[in-house]
SEFILUM-849995 format. One record per residue (C-alpha): residue number from 1; x, y, z. Coordinates in steps of 0.5 Angstrom, whole numbers. Last residue first. Layout:
+-----+-------+-------+-------+
! num !     X !     Y !     Z !
+-----+-------+-------+-------+
! NUM !     X !     Y !     Z !
...
+-----+-------+-------+-------+
***
This chain:
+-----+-------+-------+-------+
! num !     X !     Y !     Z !
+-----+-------+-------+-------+
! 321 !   -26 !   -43 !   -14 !
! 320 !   -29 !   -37 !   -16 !
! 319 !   -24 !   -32 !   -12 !
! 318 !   -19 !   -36 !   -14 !
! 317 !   -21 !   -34 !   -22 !
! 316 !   -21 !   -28 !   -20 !
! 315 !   -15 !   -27 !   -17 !
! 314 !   -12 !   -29 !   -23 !
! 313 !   -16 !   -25 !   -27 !
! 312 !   -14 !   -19 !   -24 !
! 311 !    -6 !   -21 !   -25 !
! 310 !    -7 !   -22 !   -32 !
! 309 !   -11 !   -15 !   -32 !
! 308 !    -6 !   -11 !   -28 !
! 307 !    -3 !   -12 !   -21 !
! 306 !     2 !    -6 !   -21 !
! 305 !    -5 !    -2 !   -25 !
! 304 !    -9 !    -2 !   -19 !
! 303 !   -15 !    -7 !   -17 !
! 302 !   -12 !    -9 !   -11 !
! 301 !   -18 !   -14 !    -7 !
! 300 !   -23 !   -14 !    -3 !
! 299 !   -26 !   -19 !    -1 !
! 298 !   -32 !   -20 !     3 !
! 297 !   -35 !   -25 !     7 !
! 296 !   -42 !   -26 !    11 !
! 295 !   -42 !   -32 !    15 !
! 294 !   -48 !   -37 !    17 !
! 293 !   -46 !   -44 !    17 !
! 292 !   -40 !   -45 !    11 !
! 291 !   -43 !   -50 !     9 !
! 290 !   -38 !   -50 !     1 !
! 289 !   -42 !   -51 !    -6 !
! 288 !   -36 !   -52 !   -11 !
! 287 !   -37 !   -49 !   -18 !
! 286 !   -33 !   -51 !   -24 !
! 285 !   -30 !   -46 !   -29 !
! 284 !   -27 !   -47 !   -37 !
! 283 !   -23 !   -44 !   -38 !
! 282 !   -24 !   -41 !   -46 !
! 281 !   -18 !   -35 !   -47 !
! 280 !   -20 !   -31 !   -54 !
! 279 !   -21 !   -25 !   -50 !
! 278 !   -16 !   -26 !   -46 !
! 277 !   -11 !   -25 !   -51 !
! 276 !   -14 !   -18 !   -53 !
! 275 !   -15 !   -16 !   -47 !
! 274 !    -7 !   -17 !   -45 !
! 273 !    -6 !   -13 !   -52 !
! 272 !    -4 !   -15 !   -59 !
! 271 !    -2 !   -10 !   -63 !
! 270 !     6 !   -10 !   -64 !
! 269 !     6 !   -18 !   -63 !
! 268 !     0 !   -18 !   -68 !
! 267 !     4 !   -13 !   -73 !
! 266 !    10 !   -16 !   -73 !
! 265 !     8 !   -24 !   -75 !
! 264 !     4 !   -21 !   -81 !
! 263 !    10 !   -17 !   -82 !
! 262 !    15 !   -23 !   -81 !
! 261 !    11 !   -28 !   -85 !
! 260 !    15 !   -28 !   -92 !
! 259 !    22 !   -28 !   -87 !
! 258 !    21 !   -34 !   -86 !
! 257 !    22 !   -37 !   -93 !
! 256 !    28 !   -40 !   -92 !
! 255 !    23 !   -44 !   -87 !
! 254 !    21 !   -47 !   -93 !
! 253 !    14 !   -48 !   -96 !
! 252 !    10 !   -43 !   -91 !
! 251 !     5 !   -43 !   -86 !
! 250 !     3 !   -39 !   -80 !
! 249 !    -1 !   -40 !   -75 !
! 248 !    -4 !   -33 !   -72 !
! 247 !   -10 !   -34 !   -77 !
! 246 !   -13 !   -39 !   -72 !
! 245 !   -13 !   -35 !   -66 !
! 244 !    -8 !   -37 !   -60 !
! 243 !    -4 !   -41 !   -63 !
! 242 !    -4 !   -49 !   -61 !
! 241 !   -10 !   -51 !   -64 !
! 240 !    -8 !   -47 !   -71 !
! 239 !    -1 !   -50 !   -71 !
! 238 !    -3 !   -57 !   -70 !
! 237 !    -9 !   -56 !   -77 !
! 236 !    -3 !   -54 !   -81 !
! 235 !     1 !   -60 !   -79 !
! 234 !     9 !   -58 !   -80 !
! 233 !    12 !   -61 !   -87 !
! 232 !    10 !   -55 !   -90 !
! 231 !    14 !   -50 !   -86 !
! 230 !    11 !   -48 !   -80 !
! 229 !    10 !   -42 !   -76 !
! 228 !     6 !   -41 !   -70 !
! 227 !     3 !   -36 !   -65 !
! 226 !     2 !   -37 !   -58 !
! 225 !    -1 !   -32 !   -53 !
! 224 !     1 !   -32 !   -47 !
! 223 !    -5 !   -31 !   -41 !
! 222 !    -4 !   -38 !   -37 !
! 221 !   -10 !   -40 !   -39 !
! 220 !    -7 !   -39 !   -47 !
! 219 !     0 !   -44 !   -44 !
! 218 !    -5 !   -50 !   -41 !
! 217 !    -8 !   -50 !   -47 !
! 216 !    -3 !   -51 !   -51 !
! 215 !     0 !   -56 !   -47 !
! 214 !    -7 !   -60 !   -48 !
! 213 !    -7 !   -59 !   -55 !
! 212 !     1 !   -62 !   -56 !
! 211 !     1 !   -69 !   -56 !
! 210 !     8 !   -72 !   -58 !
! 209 !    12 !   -73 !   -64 !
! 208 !    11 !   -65 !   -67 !
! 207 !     9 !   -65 !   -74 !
! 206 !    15 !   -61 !   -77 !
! 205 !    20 !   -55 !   -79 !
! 204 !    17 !   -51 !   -73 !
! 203 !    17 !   -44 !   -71 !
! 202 !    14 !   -42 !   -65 !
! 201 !    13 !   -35 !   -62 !
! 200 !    11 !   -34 !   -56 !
! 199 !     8 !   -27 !   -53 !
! 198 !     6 !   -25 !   -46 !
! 197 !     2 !   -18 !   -46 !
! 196 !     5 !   -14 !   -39 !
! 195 !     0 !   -14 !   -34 !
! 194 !     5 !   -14 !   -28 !
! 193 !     4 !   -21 !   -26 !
! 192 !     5 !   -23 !   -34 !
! 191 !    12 !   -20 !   -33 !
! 190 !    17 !   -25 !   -34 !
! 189 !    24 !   -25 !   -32 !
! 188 !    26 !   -31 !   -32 !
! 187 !    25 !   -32 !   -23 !
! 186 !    18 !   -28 !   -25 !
! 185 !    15 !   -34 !   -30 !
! 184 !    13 !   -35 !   -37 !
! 183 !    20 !   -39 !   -38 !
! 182 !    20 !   -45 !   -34 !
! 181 !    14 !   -47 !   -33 !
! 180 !    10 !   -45 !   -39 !
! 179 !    17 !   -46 !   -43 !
! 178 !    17 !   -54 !   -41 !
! 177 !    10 !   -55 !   -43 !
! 176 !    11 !   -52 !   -49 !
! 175 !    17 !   -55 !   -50 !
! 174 !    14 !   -62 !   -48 !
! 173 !     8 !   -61 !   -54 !
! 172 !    13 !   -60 !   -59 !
! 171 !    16 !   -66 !   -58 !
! 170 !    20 !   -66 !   -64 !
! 169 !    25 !   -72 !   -65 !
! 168 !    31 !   -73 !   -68 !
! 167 !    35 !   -68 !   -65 !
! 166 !    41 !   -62 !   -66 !
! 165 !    44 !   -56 !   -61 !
! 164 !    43 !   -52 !   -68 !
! 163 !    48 !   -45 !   -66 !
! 162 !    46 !   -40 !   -63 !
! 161 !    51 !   -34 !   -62 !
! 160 !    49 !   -29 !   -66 !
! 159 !    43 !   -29 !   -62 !
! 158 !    46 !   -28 !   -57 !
! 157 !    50 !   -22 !   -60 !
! 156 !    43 !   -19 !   -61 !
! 155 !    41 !   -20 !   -55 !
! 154 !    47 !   -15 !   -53 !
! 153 !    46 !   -10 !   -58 !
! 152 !    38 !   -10 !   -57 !
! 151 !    41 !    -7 !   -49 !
! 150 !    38 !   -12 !   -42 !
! 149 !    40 !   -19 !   -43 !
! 148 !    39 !   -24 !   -39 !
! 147 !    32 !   -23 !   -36 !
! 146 !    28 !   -26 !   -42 !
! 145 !    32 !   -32 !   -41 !
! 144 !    38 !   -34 !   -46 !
! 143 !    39 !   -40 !   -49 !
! 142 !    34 !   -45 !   -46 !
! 141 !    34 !   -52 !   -48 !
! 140 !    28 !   -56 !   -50 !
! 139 !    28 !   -64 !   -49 !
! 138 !    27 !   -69 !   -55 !
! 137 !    28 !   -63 !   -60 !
! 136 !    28 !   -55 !   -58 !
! 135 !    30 !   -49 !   -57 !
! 134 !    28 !   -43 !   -52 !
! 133 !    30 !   -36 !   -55 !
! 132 !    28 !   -30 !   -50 !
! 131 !    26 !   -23 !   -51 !
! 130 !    24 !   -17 !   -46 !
! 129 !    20 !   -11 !   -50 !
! 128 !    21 !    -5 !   -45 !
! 127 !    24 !    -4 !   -38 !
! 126 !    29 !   -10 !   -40 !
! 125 !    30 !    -7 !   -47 !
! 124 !    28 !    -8 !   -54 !
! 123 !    23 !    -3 !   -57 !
! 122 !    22 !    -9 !   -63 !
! 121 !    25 !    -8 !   -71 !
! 120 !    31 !   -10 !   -70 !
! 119 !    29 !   -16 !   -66 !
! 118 !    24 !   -18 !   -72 !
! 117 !    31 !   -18 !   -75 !
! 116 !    34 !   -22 !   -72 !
! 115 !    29 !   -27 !   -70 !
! 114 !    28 !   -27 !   -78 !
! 113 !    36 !   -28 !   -79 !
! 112 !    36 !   -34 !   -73 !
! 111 !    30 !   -37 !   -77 !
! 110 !    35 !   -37 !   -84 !
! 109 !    40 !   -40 !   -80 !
! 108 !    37 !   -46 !   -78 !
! 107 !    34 !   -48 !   -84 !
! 106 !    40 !   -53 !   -86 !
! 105 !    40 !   -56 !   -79 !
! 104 !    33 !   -57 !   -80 !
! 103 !    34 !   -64 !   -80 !
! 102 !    38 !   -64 !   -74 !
! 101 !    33 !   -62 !   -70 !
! 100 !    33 !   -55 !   -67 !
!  99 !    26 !   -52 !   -68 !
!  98 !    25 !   -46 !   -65 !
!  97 !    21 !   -43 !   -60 !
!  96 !    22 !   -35 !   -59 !
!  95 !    19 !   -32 !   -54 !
!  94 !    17 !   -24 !   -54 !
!  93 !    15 !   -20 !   -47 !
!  92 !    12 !   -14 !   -48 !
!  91 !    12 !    -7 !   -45 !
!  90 !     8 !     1 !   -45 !
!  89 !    10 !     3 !   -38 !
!  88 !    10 !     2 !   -31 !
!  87 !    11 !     5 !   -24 !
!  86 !    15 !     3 !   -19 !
!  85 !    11 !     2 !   -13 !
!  84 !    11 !     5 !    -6 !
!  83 !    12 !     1 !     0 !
!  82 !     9 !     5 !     7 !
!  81 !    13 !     1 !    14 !
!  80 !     8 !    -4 !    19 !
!  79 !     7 !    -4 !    26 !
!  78 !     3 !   -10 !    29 !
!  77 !    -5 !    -9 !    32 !
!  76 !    -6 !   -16 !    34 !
!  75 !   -14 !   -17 !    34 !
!  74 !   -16 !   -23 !    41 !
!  73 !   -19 !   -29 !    39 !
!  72 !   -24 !   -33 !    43 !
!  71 !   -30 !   -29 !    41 !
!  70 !   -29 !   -32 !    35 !
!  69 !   -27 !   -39 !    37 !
!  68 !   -34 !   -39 !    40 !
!  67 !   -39 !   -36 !    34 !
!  66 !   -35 !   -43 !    30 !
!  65 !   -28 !   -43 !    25 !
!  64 !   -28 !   -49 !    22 !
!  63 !   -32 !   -48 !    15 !
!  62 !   -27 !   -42 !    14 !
!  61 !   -20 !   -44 !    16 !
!  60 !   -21 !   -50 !    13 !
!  59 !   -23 !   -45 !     6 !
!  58 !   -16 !   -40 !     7 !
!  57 !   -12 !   -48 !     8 !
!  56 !   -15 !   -50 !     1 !
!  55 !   -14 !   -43 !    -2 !
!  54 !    -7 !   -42 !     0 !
!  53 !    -5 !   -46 !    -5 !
!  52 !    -9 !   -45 !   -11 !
!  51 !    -6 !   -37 !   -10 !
!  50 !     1 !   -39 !   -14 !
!  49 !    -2 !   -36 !   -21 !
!  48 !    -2 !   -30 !   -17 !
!  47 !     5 !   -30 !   -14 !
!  46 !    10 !   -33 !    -9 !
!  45 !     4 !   -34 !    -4 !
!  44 !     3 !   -30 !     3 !
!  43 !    -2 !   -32 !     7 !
!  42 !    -4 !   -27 !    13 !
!  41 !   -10 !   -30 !    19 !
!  40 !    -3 !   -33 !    22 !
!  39 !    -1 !   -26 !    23 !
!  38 !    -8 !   -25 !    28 !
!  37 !   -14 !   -20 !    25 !
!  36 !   -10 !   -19 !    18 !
!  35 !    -9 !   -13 !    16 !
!  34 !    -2 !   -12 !    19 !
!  33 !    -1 !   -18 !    19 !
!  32 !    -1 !   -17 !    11 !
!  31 !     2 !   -11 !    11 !
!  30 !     8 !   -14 !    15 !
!  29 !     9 !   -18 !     9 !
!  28 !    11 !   -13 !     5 !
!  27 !     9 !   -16 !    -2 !
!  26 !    13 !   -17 !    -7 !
!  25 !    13 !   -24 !    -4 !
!  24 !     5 !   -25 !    -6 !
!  23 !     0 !   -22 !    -2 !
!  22 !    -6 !   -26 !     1 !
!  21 !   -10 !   -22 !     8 !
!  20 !   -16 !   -24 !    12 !
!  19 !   -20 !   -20 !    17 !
!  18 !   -25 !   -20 !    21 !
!  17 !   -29 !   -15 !    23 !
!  16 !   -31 !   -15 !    30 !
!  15 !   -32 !    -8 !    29 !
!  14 !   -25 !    -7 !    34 !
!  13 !   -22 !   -11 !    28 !
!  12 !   -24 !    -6 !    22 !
!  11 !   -22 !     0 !    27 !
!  10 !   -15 !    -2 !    27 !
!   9 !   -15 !    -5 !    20 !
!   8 !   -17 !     3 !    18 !
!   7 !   -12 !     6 !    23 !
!   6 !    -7 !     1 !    21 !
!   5 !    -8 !     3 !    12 !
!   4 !    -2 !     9 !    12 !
!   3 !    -2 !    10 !     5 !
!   2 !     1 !     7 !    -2 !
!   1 !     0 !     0 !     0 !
+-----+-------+-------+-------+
***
């Protein structure tokens, strides 16, 4: 918080009201004890995808608490210090999952030129478009992170540094998987918690070995927005389920032919929002019906522009569970 909140939170407690509080690690977590009726009424979680694991211990908390444990509890009233949040600007997170077979080895050079060039093109900068390159075969292999480099020279210098790590298989649907945990994460410099749009950009030589409709779901809820670029080996239908639209599946004869693509490719990375991409994200939600007795529960929730539309919809989506 910006402001002093104690004498709110104070008088919330001697109403009798009484609060819970949930807060990521960016948190000041003696904000949240501050807030909370007792500091074990305070859950702190790593960040907002992390809320499911508060919300077991939060619904226990709830259904077991009877009229006598409340009168039994006594508020505590700890000190806290004002944190005050950097602010944001225009963003966008950019990673690139390529094809690193050895029978696209011939084509390597061409994808390392169009990711080149797409970089040229980009705001590149840790404060502003971050980007990442991730190859894969069997198993995926970070090149560098989204947090790695901080200057488009020194991206572009990793860049001229790729070279085809090689593999027989394409498991398309273990990348995915992988770049989802590993890579769309804080710890990698991502910023989906900030609202920053999250994009990948997929380019594939082939029809992937495992299943990849599941992991291409997983990847859209989790708020990116995949786009894909196959040659003519690759299943257009494949490309189309994991991109978030079908019209951002790209196909071309030869990935020597990439750079056919690239202002289709530009312009949906430079217009497309976090709006936009939760638009076309379809969760499906489930309604599970608790006997809490006789309680009125009301959360409120940080609606300012550090928790962002990606982080709302987390919070909402807890808050339904």
């Amino acid at each position: 918080s910006t402001d002093d909140f104690s004498q709110a939170a104070s008088s919330l407690k001697q109403s009798r009201i009484i609060p819970f509080s949930i807060g990521t690690r960016d948190i000041n977590q003696r904000e949240l004890q501050v807030v909370s009726y007792v500091s074990r009424y305070a859950f702190p979680v790593d960040d907002l995808p992390g809320l499911y694991r508060v919300q077991e211990p939060l619904i226990n908390t709830l259904t077991e608490l009877s009229d006598d444990d409340i009168s039994r509890l006594r508020p505590e009233f700890p000190f806290y210090e004002v944190f005050t949040p950097p602010p944001m600007g225009d963003k966008r997170d950019v990673v690139f999952l390529i094809d690193g077979t050895t029978a696209g080895r011939s084509e390597f050079p061409s994808i390392r030129d169009m990711i080149r060039r797409v970089v040229d093109r980009l705001d590149v900068g840790l404060d502003r478009v971050r980007v990442s390159v991730v190859q894969y075969s069997e198993d995926p292999k970070a090149e560098f992170l989204l947090n790695a480099h901080s200057t488009k020279n020194e991206v572009r210098q990793a860049l001229g540094r790729l070279r085809s790590k090689g593999g027989n298989l394409l498991n398309t649907g273990r990348a995915l998987e992988w770049v989802s945990k590993n890579i769309y994460q804080r710890s990698a410099g991502s910023r989906v918690e900030e609202g920053v749009p999250q994009f990948l950009i997929l380019v594939t030589g082939g029809k992937s070995s495992d299943d990849v409709h599941t992991q291409a779901d997983q990847l859209k809820r989790s708020q990116v927005a995949p786009l894909a670029i196959g040659s003519r080996n690759a299943d257009i239908s494949e490309l189309q389920s994991i991109s978030l639209r079908p019209d951002l599946a790209f196909s071309v004869d030869s990935l020597q032919e990439i750079s056919r693509v690239e202002p289709q490719l530009l312009n949906s990375v430079e217009t497309i929002s976090t709006s936009d991409i939760r638009k076309y994200i379809h969760t499906v939600e489930t309604a599970v019906t608790l006997d809490l007795g006789k309680k009125d529960i009301i959360f409120l929730i940080d609606g300012s522009d550090t928790t962002g539309p990606a982080g709302i919809a987390h919070i909402r989506d807890f808050i339904l569970r």
